[in-house]
C-alpha positions, -999 to 999 in steps of 0.1 A, spaced: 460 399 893 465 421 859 475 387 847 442 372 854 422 402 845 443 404 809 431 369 805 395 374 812 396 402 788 413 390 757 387 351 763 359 376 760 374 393 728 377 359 710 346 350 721 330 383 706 348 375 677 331 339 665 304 340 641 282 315 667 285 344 690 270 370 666 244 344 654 233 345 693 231 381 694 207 383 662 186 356 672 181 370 706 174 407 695 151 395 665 129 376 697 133 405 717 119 428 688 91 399 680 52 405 686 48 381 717 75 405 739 58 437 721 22 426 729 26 432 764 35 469 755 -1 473 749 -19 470 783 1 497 796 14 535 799 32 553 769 61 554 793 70 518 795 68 510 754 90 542 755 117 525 776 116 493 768 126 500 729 155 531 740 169 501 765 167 477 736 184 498 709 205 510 735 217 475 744 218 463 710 240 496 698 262 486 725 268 451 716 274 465 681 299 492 690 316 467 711 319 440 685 329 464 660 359 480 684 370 445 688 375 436 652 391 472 647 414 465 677 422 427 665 426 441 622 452 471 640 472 442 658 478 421 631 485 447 606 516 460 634 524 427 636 
């Protein structure tokens, strides 16, 4: 099972890795950022705008810090050999 789990893991890092994969990301959080998702924010409480953008930024400083800790983890492997 540790096997299978190792597996999964290091598919997702090379996947995180690819330039088509960060392509994806920025092209999804430019349209999430983009006026036609922002224009609901207008018909509604100063609560939800609020939370909407902290989940955004909080989901796109994920994916960041994520992609970054893989390419430090993959630079540290191949530098040990």
């Amino acid at each position: 099972m540790d096997d299978l789990k190792l597996n999964k893991l290091t598919k997702i890092a090379k996947m995180i890795d690819t330039n088509a994969y960060r392509l994806f990301i920025l092209v999804f959080f430019v349209i999430v950022f983009s006026w036609p998702y922002m224009s609901f924010l207008e018909q509604v409480d100063y609560v939800v705008p609020f939370t909407y953008l902290f989940a955004v930024w909080g989901l796109c400083i994920l994916v960041l810090m994520i992609g970054s800790r893989n390419k430090d983890d993959s630079n540290d492997s191949k530098n040990n050999g």
